[in-house]
C-alpha positions as CSV (number, residue, x, y, z in Angstrom):
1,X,-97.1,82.0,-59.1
2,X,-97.7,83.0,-55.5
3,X,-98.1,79.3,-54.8
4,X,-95.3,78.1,-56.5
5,X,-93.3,80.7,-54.2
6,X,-94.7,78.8,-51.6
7,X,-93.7,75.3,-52.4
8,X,-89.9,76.9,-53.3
9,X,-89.5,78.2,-50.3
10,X,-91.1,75.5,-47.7
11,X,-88.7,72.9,-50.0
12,X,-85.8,75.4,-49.5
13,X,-86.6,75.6,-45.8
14,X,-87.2,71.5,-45.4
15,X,-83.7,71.1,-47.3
16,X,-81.6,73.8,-45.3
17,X,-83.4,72.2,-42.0
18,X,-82.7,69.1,-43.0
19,X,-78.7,70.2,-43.8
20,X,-78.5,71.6,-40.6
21,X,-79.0,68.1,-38.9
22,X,-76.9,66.2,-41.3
23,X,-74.3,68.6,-39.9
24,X,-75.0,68.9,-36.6
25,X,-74.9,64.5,-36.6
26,X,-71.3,64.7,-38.3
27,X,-70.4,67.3,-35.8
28,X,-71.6,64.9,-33.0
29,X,-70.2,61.9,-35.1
30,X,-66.6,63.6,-35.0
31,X,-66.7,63.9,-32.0
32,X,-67.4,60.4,-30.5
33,X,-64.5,59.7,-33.1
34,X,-62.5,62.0,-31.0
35,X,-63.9,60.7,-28.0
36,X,-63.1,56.8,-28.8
37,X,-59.3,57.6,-30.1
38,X,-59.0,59.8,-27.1
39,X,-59.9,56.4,-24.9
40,X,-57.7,54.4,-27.3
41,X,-54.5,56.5,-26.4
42,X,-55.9,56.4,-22.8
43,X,-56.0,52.7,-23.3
44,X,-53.0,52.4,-25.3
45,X,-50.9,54.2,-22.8
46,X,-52.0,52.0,-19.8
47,X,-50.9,48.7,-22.1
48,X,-47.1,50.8,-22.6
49,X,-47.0,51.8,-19.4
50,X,-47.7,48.3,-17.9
51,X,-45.3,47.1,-20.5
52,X,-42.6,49.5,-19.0
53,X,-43.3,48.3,-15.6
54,X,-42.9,45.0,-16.5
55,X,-39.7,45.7,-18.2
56,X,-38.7,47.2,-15.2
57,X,-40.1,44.9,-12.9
58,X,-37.3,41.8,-15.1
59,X,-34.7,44.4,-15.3
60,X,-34.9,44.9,-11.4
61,X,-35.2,40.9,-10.9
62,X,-32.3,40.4,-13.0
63,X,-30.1,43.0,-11.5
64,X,-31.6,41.9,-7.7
65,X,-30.7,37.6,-9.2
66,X,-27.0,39.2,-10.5
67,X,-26.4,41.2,-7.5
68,X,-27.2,38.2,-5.4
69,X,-24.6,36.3,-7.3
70,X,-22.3,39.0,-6.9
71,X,-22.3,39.1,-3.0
72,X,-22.4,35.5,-3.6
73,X,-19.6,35.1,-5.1
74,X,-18.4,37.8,-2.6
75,X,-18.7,36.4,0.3
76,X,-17.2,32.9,-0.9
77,X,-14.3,35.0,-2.3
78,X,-14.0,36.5,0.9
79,X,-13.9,32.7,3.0
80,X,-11.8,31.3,0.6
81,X,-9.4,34.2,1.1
82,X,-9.1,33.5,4.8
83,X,-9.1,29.8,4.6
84,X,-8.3,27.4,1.4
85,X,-10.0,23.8,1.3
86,X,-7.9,20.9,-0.3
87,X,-9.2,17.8,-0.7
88,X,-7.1,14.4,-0.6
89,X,-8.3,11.2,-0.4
90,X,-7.5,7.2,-0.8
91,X,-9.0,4.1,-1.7
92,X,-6.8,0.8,-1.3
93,X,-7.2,-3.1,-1.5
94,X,-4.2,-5.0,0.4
95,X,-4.5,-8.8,0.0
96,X,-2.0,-10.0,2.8
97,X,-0.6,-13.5,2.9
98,X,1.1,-14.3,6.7
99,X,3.4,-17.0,7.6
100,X,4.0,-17.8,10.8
101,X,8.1,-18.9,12.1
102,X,6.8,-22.7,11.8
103,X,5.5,-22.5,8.1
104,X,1.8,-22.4,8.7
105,X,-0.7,-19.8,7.6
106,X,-3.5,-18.7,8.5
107,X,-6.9,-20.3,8.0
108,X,-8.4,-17.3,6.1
109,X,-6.5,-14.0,4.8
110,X,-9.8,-12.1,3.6
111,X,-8.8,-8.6,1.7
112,X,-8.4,-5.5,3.3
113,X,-10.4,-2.3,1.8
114,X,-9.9,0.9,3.5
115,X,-11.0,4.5,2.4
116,X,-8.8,7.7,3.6
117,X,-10.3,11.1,3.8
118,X,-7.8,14.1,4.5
119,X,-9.6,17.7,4.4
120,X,-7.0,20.4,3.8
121,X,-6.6,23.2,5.5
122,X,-4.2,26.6,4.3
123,X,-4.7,30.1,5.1
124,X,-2.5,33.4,5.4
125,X,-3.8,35.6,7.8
126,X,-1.3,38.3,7.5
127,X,2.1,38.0,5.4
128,X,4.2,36.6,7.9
129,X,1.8,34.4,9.9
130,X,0.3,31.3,8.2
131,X,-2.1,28.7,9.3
132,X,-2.2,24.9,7.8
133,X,-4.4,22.5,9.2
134,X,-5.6,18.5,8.1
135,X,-8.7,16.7,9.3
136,X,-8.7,12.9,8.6
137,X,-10.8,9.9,8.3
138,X,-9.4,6.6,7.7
139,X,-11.3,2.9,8.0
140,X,-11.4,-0.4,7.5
141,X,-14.3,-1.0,5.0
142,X,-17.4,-1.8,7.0
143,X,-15.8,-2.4,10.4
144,X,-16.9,-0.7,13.3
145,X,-15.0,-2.8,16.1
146,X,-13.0,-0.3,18.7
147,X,-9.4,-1.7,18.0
148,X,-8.3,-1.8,21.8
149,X,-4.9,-3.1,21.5
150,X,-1.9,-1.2,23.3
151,X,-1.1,0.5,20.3
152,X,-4.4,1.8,19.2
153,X,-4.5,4.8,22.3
154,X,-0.9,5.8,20.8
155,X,-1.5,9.9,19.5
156,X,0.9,9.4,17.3
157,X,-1.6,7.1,15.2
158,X,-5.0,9.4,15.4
159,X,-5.8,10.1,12.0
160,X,-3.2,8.0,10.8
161,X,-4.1,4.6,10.9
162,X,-7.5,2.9,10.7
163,X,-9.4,3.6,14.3
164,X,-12.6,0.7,12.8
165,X,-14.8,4.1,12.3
166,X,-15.4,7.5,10.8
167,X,-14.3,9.1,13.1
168,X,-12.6,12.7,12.1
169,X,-8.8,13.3,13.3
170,X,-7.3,16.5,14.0
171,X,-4.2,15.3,11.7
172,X,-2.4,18.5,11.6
173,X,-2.7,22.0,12.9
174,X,-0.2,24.4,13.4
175,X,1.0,27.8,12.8
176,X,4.7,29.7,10.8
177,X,5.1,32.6,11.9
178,X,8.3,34.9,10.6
179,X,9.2,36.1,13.2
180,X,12.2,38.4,11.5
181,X,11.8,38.3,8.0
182,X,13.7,40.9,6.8
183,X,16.9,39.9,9.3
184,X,20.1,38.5,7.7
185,X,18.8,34.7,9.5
186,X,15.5,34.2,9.2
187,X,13.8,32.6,11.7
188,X,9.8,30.6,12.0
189,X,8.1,29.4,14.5
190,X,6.4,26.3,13.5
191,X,3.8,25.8,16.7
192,X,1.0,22.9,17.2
193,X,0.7,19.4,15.6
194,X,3.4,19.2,13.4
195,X,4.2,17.9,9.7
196,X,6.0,15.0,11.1
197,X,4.5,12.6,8.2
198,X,4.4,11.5,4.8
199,X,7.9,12.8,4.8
200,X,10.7,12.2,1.9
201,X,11.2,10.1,0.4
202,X,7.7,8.7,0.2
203,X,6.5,11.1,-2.0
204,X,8.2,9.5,-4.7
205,X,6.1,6.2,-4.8
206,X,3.2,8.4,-3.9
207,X,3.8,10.4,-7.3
208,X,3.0,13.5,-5.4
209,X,4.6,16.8,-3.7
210,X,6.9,16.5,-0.5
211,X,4.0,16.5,2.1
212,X,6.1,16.2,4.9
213,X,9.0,17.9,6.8
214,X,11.3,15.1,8.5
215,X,12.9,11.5,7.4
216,X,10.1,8.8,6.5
217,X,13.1,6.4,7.4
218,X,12.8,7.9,11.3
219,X,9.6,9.7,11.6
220,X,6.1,8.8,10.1
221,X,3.2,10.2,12.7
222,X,1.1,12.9,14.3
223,X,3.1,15.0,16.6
224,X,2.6,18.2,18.9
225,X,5.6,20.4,19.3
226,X,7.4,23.3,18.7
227,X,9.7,23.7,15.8
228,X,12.3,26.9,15.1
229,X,14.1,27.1,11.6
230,X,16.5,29.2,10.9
231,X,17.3,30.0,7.1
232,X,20.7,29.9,6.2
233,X,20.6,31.4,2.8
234,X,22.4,34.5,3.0
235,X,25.5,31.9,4.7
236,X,25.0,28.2,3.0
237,X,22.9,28.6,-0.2
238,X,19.4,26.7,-0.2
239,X,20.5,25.8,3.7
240,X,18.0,25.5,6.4
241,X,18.8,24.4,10.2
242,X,15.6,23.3,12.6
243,X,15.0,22.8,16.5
244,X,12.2,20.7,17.4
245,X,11.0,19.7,20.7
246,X,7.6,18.2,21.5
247,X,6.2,15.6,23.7
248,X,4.6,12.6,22.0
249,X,3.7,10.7,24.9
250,X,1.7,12.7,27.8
251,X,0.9,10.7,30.8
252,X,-0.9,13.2,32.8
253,X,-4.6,12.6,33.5
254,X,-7.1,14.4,31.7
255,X,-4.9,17.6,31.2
256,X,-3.5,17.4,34.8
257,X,0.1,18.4,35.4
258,X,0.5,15.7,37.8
259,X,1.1,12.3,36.8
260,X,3.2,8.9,37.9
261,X,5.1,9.3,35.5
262,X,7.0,11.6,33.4
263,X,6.1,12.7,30.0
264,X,8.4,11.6,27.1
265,X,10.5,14.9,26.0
266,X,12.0,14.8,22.5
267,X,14.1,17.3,21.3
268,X,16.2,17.4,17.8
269,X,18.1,19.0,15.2
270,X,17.6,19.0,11.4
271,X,19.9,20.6,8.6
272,X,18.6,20.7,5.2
273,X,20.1,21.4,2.1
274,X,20.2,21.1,-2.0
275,X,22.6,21.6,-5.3
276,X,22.0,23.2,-7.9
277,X,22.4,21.2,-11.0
278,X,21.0,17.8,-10.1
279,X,17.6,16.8,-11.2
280,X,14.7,19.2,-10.7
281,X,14.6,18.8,-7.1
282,X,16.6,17.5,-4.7
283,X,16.8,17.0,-1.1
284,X,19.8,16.2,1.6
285,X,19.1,16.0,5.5
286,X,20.8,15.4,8.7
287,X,19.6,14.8,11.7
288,X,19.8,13.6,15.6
289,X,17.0,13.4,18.1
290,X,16.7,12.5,21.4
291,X,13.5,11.0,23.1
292,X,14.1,11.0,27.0
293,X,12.1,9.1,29.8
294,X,10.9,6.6,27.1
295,X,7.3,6.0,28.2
296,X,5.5,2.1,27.9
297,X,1.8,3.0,27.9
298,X,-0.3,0.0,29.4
299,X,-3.3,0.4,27.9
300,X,-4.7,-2.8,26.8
301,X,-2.6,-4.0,29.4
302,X,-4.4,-5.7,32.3
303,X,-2.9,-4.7,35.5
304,X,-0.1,-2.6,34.6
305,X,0.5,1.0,34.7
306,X,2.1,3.5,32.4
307,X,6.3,3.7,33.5
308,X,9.6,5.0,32.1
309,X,11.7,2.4,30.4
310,X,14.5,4.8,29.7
311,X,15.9,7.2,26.6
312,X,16.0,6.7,22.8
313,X,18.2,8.1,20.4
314,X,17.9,8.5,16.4
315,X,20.2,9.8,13.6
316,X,20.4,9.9,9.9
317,X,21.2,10.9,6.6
318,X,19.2,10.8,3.6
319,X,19.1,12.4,-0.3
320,X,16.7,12.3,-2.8
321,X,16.8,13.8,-6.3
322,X,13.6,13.7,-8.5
323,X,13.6,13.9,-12.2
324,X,17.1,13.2,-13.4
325,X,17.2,11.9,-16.9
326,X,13.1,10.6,-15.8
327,X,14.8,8.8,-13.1
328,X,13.9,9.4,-9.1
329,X,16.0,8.1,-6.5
330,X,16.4,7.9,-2.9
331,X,18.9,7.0,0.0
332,X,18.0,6.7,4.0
333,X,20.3,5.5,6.7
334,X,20.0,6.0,9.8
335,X,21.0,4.6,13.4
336,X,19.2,4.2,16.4
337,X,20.1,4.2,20.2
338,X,18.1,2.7,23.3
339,X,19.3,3.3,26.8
340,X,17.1,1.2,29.1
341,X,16.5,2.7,32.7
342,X,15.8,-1.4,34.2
343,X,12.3,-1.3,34.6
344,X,10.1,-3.4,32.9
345,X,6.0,-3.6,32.5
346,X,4.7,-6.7,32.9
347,X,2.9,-7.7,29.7
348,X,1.8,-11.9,30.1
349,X,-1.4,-10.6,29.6
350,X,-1.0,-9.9,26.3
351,X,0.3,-13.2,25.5
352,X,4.4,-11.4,26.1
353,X,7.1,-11.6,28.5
354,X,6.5,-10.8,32.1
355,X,9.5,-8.1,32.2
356,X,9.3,-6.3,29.5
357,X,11.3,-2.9,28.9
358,X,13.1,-0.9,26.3
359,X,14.1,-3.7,24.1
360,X,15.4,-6.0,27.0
361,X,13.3,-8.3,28.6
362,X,15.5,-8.3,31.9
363,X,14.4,-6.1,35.0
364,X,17.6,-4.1,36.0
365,X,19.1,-4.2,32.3
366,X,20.9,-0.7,31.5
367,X,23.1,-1.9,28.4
368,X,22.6,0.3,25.7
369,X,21.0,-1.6,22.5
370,X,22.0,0.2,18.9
371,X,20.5,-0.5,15.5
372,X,20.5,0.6,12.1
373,X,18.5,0.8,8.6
374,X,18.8,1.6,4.8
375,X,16.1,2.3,2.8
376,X,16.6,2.9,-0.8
377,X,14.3,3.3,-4.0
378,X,14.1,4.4,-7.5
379,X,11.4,5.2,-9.9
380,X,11.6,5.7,-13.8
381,X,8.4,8.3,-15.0
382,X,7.6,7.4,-18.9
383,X,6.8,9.9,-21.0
384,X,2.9,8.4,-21.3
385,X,2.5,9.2,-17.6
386,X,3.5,5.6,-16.5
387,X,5.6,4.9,-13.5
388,X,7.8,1.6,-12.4
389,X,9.7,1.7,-9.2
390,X,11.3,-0.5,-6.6
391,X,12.3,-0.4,-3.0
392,X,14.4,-1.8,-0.3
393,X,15.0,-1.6,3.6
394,X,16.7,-3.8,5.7
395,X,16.8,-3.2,9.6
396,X,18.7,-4.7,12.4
397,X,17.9,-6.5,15.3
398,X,17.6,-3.3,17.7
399,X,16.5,-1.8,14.9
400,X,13.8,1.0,16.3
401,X,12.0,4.4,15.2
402,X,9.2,6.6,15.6
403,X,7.3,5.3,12.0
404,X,4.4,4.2,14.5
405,X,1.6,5.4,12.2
406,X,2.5,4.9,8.3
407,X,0.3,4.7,5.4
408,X,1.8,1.6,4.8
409,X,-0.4,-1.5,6.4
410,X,2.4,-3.2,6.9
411,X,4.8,-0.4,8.0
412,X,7.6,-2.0,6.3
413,X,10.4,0.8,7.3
414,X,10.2,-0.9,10.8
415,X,11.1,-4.4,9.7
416,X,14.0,-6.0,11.3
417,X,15.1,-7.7,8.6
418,X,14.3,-7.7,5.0
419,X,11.8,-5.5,2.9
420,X,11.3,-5.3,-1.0
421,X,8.9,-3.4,-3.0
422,X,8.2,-3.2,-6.8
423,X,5.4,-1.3,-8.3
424,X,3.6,0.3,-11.4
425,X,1.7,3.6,-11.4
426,X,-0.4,5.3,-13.8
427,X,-1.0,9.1,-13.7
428,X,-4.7,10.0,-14.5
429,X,-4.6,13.6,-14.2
430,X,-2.1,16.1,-12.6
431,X,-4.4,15.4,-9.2
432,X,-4.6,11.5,-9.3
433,X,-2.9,8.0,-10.0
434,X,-3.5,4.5,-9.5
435,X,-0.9,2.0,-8.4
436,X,0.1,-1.1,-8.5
437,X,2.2,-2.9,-6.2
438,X,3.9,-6.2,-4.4
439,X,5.7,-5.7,-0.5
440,X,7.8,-8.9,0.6
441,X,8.8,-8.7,4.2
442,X,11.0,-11.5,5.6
443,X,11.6,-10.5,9.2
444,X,14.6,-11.7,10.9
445,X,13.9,-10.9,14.6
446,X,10.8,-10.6,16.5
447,X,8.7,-6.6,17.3
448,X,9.6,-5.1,14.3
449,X,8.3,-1.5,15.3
450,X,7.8,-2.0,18.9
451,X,9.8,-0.4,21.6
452,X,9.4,-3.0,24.5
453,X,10.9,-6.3,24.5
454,X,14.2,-7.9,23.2
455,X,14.2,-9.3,20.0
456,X,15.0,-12.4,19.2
457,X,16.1,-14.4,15.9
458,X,12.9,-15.6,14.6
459,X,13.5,-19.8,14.3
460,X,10.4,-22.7,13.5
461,X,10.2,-22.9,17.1
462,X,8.5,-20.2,17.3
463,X,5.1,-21.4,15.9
464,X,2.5,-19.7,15.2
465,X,2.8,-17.0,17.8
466,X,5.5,-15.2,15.5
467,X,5.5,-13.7,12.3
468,X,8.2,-15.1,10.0
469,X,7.2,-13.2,5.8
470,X,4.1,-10.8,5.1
471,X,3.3,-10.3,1.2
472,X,0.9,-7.5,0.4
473,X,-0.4,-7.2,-3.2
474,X,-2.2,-4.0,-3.0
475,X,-4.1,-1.6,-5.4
476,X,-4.2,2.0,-4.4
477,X,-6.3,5.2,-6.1
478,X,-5.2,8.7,-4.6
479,X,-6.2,11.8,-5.3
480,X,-4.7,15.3,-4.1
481,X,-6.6,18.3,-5.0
């Protein structure tokens, strides 16, 4: 018995030992557990938090990208409110035929592709001072030959006819300024290089907005001046009267004051008015300029030197209404007066008379010499966004007027004699069209557009030194945005 007691309680002992180590090993068990979860959060919140920072990390990319196109957007907001960008431009074919006063024509008439570039300037600096500005290009595809004729130097022409290069123009610049906007006649200042082209009524073949102030018929060219208009509103309803004077021919040297010569002065007056009632828009203007001491600029001209040739006069009346019954229509007349002062340049070196002055070819000549135009046109807009139109003009033989610098190749509204036009357009969008259209000159005296030298009736025995008919069949594509 005593033995059994023995075994009972060295079993009893062995199992409670060997309890106490199974539980001391769960203990130790549990708490590795504890231990490796404890990690695992650790772990676990490392992996959220570097999820957070990423998070954070794109959200501060995206705002830092969206910020950037805010200030962006900003900062062009902020140019564009100081300055506004237009952009117009021109591509044009003209396939001329020429025939000479003797019937002959020339060997080869190859087609003429040009490109115009104008870049549009407006801005509004405050509300009663504005700012408008144009910067052109305008060339002969692929030609880069200097044209060094007499006429090329004119200012009038920079920007407006093809110099043979890319070269940018300052076209236009100048600043209105209300000076008393709130007084019972307004008046603005209109100060720098002027809107003195692409004025009405060409628009209306253009299929475009007025883009210019004074008659096409008498003015079509850069020009610096000074303009005043006084609005007449408040007396003669949708009534404005204008004062110009600017100097279009400066013969000092290199910005000198002194010269041989004087500088041409012109100074005019403009009235314009509407109705109410006729077509959507509509346009009447009067006006009479003066040009004095007339200047014959001899570049090109071997020998000679710049001179007077005396004083020129313009006048005219014009009215245009657009969009009567899907008609336009136009009217220009106008009459011009040369007073030649009797000197003459001598220009045999260009292949012309050796007295040559302000259409006379006679030293000491002082007769005055009058002219006159008419230009006339219509146009009839389809509902499809088609266009057909014709024009006419017809000049004298003294016929003469500042349109030295037109779009036109051929610059038609100088002719001294007969010009017709007839065309198709097509509107591609409110910004663009593409036209169509056939010029037929038949020219009755000789220096249609030139101020120097009396013309004479153009007869066969002439020959090939004079230009009898010019046809243009042209293809235009503008675009004014």
């Amino acid at each position: 018995m005593k033995k059994n007691s023995i075994l009972i309680s060295i079993a009893t002992a062995a199992i409670l030992s060997s309890s106490a180590c199974g539980s001391d090993l769960d203990a130790r068990i549990a708490k590795l557990e504890q231990m490796v979860l404890a990690q695992q959060q650790i772990i676990n919140d490392l992996k959220k938090d570097s999820l957070q920072k990423k998070e954070m990390t794109d959200t501060l990319e995206s705002d830092f990208e969206e910020l950037d196109e805010r200030l962006e957007t900003v900062e062009t907001k902020s140019l564009t409110d100081k300055i506004q960008l237009g952009l117009g431009m021109r591509v044009e074919a003209n396939s001329v035929n020429t025939t000479y006063a003797d019937g002959s024509n020339p060997a080869v008439e190859d087609t003429i592709w040009r490109t115009k570039l104008n870049i549009n300037m407006k801005a509004k600096i405050d509300e009663n001072l504005k700012f408008t500005g144009r910067l052109s290009s305008y060339k002969n595809w692929g030609d880069s030959n200097t044209d060094t004729s007499a006429y090329a130097t004119i200012d009038s022409r920079q920007g407006r006819t093809p110099d043979n290069s890319s070269a940018i123009y300052l076209e236009r610049a100048y600043l209105d300024w209300s000076m008393n906007p709130k007084s019972y006649i307004p008046v603005t200042m209109t100060l720098g290089r002027q809107p003195s082209s692409d004025g009405p009524s060409y628009q209306i073949k253009e299929g475009m907005t007025r883009k210019g102030t004074y008659d096409a018929l008498a003015f079509d060219g850069a020009a610096d001046g000074i303009v005043f208009t006084a609005n007449l509103n408040k007396m003669i309803q949708s009534t404005s009267a204008r004062i110009a004077y600017g100097t279009p021919s400066n013969t000092s040297n290199n910005g000198s004051a002194t010269s041989t010569v004087e500088d041409t002065k012109v100074t005019g007056i403009f009235v314009d008015t509407s109705f109410d009632g006729i077509g959507s828009d509509n346009l009447v203007q009067v006006y009479h300029v003066m040009a004095k001491d007339f200047n014959a600029d001899s570049s090109g001209v071997s020998g000679a030197n710049d001179i007077n040739v005396g004083d020129f006069d313009v006048s005219g009346l014009m009215f245009e209404v657009s969009d009567l019954n899907n008609f336009d229509f136009f009217v220009h007349y106008a009459r011009s007066l040369a007073k030649p002062n009797g000197k003459t340049m001598d220009m045999s070196t260009m292949g012309g008379s050796p007295t040559t002055g302000l259409l006379t070819s006679s030293a000491n000549d002082t007769d005055d010499k009058s002219g006159h135009a008419i230009w006339l046109g219509a146009r009839y807009n389809f509902v499809n966004d088609w266009s057909v139109g014709a024009e006419y003009n017809k000049g004298s033989q003294n016929w003469f007027s500042f349109t030295y610098a037109p779009n036109d190749p051929l610059n038609k509204l100088s002719t001294r004699g007969t010009a017709t036009e007839v065309y198709v357009s097509k509107a591609i969008n409110k910004y663009a069209n593409i036209r169509l259209g056939y010029v037929d000159i038949d020219y009755d005296y000789t220096g249609s557009g030139q101020h120097l030298g009396t013309p004479m009736a153009i007869t066969s025995a002439l020959g090939t030194n004079v230009i009898k008919e010019k046809q243009n069949t042209y293809l235009t594509f503008n675009v004014l945005f």
